[in-house]
C-alpha positions as CSV (number, residue, x, y, z in Angstrom):
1,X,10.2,65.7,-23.3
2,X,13.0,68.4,-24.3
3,X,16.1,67.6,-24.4
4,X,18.6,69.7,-22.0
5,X,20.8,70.1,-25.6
6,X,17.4,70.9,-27.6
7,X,16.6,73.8,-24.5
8,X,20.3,74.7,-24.5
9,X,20.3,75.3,-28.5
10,X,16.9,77.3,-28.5
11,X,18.3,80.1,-25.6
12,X,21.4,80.0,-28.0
13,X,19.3,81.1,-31.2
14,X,17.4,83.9,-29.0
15,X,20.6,84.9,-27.6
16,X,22.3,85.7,-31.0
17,X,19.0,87.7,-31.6
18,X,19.5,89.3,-28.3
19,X,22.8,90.1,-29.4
20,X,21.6,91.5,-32.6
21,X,19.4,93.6,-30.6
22,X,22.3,94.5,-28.4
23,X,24.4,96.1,-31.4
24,X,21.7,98.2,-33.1
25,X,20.4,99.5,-29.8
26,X,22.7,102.6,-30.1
27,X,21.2,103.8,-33.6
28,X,18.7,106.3,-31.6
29,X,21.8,107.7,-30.4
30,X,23.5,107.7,-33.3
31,X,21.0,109.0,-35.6
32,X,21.2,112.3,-33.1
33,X,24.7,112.5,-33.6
34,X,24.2,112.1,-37.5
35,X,20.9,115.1,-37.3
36,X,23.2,117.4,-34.9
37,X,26.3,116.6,-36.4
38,X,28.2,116.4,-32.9
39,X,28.5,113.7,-30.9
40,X,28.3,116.0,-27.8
41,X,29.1,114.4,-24.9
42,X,28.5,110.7,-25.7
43,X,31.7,108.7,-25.0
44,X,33.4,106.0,-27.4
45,X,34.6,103.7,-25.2
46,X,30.9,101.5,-25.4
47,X,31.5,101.0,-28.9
48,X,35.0,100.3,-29.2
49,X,34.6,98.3,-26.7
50,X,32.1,96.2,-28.2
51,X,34.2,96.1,-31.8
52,X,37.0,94.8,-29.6
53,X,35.1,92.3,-28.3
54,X,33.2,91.2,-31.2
55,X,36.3,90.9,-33.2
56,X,37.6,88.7,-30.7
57,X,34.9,86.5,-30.6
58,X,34.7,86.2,-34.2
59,X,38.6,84.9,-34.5
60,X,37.3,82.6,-31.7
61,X,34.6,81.3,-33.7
62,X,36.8,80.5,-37.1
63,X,37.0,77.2,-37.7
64,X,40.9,76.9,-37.6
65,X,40.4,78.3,-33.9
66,X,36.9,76.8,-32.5
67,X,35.5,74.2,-35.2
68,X,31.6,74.1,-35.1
69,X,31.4,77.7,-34.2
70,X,29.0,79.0,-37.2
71,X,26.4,81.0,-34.8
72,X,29.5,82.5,-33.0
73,X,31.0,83.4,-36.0
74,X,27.9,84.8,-37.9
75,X,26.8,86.9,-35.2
76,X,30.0,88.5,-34.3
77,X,31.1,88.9,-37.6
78,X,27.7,91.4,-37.8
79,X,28.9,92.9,-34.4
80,X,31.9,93.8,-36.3
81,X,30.4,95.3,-39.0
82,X,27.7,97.4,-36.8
83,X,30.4,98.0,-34.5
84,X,33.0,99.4,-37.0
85,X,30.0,102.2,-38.6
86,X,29.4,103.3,-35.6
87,X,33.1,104.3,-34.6
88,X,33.7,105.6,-38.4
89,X,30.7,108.1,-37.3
90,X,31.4,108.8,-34.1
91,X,34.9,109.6,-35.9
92,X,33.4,111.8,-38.4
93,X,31.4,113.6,-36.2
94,X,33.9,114.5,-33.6
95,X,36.6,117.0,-33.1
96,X,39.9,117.7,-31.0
97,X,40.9,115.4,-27.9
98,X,37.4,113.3,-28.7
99,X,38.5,112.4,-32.2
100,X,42.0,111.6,-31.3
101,X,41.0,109.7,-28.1
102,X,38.3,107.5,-30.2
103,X,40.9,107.2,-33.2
104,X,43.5,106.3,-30.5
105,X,41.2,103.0,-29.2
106,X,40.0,102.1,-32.4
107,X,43.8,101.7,-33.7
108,X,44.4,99.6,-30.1
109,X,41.7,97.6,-31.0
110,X,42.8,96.4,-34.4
111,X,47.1,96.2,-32.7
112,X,45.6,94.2,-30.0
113,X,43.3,91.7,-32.5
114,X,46.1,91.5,-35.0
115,X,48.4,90.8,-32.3
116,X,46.5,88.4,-30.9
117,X,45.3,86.3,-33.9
118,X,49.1,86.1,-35.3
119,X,50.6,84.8,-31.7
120,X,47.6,82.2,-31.8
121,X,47.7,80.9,-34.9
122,X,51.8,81.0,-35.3
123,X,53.1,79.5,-32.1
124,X,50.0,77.7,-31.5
125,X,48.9,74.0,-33.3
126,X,45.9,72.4,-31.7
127,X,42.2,73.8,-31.5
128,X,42.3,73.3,-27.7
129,X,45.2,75.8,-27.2
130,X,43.9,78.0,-29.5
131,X,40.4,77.9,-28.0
132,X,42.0,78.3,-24.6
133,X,43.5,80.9,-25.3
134,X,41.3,83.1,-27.0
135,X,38.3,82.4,-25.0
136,X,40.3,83.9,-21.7
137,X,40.8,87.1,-23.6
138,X,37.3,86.9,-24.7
139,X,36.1,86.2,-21.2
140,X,38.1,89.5,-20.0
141,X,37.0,91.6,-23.1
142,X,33.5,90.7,-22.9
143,X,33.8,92.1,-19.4
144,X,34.9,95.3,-20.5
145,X,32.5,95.3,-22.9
146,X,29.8,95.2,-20.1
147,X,31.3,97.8,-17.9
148,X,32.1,100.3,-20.6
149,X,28.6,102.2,-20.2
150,X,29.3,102.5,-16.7
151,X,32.4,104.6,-17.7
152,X,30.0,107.6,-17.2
153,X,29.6,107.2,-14.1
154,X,32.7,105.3,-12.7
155,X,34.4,108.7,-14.0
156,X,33.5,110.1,-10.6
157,X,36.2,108.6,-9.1
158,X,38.4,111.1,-10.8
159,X,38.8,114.5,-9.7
160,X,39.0,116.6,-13.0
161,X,35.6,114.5,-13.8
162,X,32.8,116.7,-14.8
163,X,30.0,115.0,-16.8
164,X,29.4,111.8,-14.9
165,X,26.0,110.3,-14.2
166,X,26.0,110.8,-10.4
167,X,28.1,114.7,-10.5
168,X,25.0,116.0,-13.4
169,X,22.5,113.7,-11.7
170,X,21.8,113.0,-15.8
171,X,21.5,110.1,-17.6
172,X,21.0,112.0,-20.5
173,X,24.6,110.3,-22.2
174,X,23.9,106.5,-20.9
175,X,21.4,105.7,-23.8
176,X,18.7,103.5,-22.1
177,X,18.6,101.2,-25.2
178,X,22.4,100.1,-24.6
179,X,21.5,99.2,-20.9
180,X,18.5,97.4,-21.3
181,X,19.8,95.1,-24.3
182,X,22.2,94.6,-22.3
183,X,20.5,93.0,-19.6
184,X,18.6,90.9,-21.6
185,X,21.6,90.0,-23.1
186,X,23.4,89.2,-20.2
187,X,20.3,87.5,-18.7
188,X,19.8,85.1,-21.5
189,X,23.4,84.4,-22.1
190,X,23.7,83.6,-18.5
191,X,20.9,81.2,-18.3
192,X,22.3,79.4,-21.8
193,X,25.5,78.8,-20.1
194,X,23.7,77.6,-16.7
195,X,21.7,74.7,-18.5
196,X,24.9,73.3,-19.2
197,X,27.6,75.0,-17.2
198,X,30.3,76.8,-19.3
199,X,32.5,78.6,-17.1
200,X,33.6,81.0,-19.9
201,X,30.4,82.2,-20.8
202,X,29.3,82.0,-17.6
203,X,31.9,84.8,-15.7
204,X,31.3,87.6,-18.6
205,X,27.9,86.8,-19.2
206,X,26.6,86.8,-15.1
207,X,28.6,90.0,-14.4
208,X,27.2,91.5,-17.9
209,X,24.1,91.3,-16.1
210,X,24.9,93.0,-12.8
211,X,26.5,95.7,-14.5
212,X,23.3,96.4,-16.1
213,X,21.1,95.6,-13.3
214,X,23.3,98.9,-11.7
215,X,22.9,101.2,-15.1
216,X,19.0,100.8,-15.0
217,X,19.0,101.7,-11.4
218,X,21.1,104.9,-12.3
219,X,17.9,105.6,-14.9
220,X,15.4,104.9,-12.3
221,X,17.6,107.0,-10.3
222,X,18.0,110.0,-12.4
223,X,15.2,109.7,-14.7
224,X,13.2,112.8,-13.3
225,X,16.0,114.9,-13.0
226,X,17.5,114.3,-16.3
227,X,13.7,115.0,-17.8
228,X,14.2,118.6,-15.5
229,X,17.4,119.5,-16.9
230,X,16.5,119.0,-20.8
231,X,13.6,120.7,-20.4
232,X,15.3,123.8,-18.5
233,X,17.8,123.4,-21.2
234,X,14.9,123.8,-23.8
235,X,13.9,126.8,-21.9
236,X,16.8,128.6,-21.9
237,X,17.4,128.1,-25.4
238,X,13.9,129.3,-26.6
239,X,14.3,132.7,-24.0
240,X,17.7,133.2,-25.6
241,X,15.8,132.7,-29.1
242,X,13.3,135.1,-28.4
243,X,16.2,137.8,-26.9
244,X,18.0,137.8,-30.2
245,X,14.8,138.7,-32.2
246,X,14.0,141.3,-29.9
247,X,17.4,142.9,-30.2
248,X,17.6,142.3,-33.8
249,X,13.8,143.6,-33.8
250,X,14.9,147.4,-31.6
251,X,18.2,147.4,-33.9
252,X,16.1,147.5,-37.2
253,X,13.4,149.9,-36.2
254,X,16.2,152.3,-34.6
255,X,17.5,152.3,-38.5
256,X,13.9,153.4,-40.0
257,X,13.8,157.0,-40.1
258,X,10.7,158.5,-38.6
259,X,8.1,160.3,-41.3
């Protein structure tokens, strides 16, 4: 018979992989950005969100924090990595208040890690403390980390708001990819923490997957009409097309003389 520590270790090894899957999930929407050179109206806070949290959990997993933490630390330490590309593109490909807002929260997220990780490991001596510690900012972060998709359409709620989910009735900007490896995330980090219960993993991880659960509804939701509105955006942009060459078309026979 398996072991309850045997079953708890395997859902461990396909969460990391999960997790792997949850990083690279936004390269469809990146490699847009890269072909149209704009990152349009994709937001940052998903992914510097996630490099926040991934950097926290990778100070969690060093061994003068959390000894006996390799997985933790392997797989977070590649969240980082991912992570960090992405905001150096969305960087890159942005411009005005964007650029400045995503530079903004990527400079935050280093204060905040730095900040952290000095306090820790200064005016605290034991790994218990230490592991304390960081795991209740991980806990909170990995929250945020969860909710940040939903920023889209949480945005609502503010007045001046005019590209959220529910106002364009578009999921166009909440990549698909990001929500559904995030429920499977969520879903498989949760039941890890459920075979044996770990309260830390167990807060972030459960309401991970509700806030998921609520993004694929939005793309249930809206997936019709966001089909309808690229399309009629297609549209437009091929009659406009075919305008121009028809001006440009009257404009250079008006310059032939007649024989």
């Amino acid at each position: 018979m398996v072991s309850v520590d045997a079953m708890r270790t395997a859902v461990g090894i396909i969460g990391n992989a999960i997790a792997l899957g949850l990083f690279l999930s936004p390269l469809p929407t990146f490699i847009r950005i890269w072909k149209k050179k704009s990152v349009e109206e994709f937001s940052v806070i998903p992914y510097v969100a996630t490099l926040l949290n991934c950097m926290l959990w990778m100070v969690y997993g060093l061994p003068i924090v959390h000894p006996n933490s390799t997985l933790v630390l392997t797989i977070n330490a590649a969240g980082t990595a991912i992570e960090l590309c992405y905001v150096i593109l969305y960087l890159v490909f942005s411009d005005g208040p964007k650029r400045l807002k995503a530079l903004l929260l990527f400079l935050g997220d280093l204060a905040i890690v730095g900040t952290v990780s000095a306090v820790v490991l200064i005016f605290f001596h034991t790994h218990e403390r230490r592991s304390l510690i960081i795991g209740i900012l991980c806990v909170i972060f990995c929250i945020i980390m969860y909710l940040a998709p939903l920023t889209v359409m949480l945005v609502t709620l503010l007045p001046m708001a005019q590209n959220s989910v529910i106002k364009t009735k578009s999921v166009e900007y909440m990549p698909l990819s990001l929500s559904v490896a995030s429920f499977f995330n969520g879903l498989c980090w949760t039941i890890y923490a459920l075979i044996r219960f770990d309260l830390y993993i167990t807060i972030p991880n459960t309401l991970g997957l509700l806030f998921s659960i609520t993004q694929l509804v939005l793309h249930v939701l809206y997936y019709k009409s966001t089909k309808m509105q690229i399309a009629e955006r297609k549209k437009k942009g091929e009659v406009g097309l075919t305008d121009v060459v028809v001006v440009e078309s009257l404009k250079t026979s008006a310059r032939v003389p007649s024989q």
